[in-house]
C-alpha positions as CSV (number, residue, x, y, z in Angstrom):
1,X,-41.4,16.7,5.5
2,X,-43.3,16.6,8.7
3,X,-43.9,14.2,10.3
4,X,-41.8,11.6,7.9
5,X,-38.6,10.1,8.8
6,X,-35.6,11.6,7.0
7,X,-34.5,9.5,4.4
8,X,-31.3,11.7,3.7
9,X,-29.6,12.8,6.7
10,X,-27.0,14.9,5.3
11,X,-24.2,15.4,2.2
12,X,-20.7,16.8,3.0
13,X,-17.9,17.2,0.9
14,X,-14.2,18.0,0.9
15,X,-12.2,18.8,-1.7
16,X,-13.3,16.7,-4.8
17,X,-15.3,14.0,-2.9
18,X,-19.6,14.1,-2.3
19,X,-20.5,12.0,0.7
20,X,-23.5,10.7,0.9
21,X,-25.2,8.0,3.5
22,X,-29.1,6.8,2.7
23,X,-31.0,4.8,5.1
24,X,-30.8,0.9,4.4
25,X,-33.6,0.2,2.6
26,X,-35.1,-2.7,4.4
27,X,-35.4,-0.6,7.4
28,X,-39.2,-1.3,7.3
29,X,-40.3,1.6,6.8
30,X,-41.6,2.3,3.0
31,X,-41.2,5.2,2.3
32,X,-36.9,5.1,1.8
33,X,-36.3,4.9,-1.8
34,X,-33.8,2.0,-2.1
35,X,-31.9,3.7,-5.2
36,X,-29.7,6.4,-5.6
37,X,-30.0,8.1,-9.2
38,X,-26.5,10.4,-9.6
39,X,-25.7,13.1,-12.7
40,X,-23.4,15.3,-13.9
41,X,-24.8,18.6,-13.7
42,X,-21.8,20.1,-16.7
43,X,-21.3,21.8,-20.0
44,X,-19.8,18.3,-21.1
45,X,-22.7,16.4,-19.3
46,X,-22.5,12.3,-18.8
47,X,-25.5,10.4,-18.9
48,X,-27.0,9.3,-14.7
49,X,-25.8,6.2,-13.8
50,X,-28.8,4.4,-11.5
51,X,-27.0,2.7,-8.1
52,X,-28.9,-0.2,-6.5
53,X,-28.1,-2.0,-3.5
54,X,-29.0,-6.0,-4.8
55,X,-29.6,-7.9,-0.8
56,X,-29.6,-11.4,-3.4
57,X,-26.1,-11.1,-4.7
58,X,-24.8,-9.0,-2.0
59,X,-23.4,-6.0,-3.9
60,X,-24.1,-2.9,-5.8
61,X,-25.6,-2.9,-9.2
62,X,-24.9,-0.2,-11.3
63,X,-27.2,0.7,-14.2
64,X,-27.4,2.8,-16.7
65,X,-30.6,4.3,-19.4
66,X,-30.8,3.4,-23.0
67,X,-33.3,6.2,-23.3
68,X,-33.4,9.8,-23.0
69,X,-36.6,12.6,-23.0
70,X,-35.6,15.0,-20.4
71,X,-37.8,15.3,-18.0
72,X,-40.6,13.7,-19.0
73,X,-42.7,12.1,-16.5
74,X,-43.1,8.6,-16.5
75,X,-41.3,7.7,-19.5
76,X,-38.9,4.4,-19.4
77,X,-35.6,4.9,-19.5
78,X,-34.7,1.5,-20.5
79,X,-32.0,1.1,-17.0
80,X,-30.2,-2.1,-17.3
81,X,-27.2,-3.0,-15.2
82,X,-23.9,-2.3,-16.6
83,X,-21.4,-3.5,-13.3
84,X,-22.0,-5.1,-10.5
85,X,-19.9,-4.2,-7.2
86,X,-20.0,-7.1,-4.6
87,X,-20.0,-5.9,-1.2
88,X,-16.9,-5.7,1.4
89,X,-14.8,-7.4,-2.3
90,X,-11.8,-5.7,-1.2
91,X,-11.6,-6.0,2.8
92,X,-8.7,-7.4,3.8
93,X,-8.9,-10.1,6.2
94,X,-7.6,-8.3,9.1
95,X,-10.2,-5.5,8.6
96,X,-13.1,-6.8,11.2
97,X,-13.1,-8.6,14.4
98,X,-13.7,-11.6,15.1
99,X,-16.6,-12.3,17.6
C-alpha cells in the first residue's frame, strides 16, 4: 500500500509459536483495524476466534461467531465475547520499575 502506514509490520515464528505485533489502535491514525480475526487453516478446522483489545476494562476480549456462510460478504456472524483476558493479570510485582 503506498503511501499508507503499515498496519502489520511483520509475523515470525519458531517452532510451534506465530508472533504477531499490530499497531495500537488508538494511534490516531484510522485506518489500523483494532481487531485481530485468527483461524485454523486444517483438515480438522476450528471455528475463528475474534481478539479485541477493550481500552474500558483494560484487557482482551475474546469472541467467538454463532454463524457461519463462508465467505459471504457482509453477512453477521453473530460475534459475542466468550473470555475476557485482563491486561498485565499475571505480572509479578517485581516485573516493572518503579519511576
Amino acid at each position: 500500500m503506498m503511501g499508507k502506514p503499515m498496519m502489520l509490520k511483520e509475523a515470525t515464528w519458531d517452532k510451534d509459536t506465530v508472533y504477531i505485533d499490530i499497531w495500537y489502535p488508538k494511534a490516531g491514525i484510522d485506518i489500523y483495524p483494532s481487531k485481530l480475526e485468527v483461524g485454523l487453516m486444517h483438515v480438522r478446522a476450528a471455528d475463528s476466534i475474534l481478539i479485541e483489545y477493550d481500552f474500558d476494562r483494560d484487557g482482551y476480549s475474546i469472541k467467538q461467531a454463532s454463524t457461519f456462510r463462508g465467505d459471504v460478504p457482509g453477512f453477521d456472524q453473530d460475534w459475542q465475547e466468550v473470555a475476557f483476558i485482563k491486561a498485565w493479570a499475571r505480572a509479578k510485582p517485581d516485573t516493572f520499575e518503579e519511576e
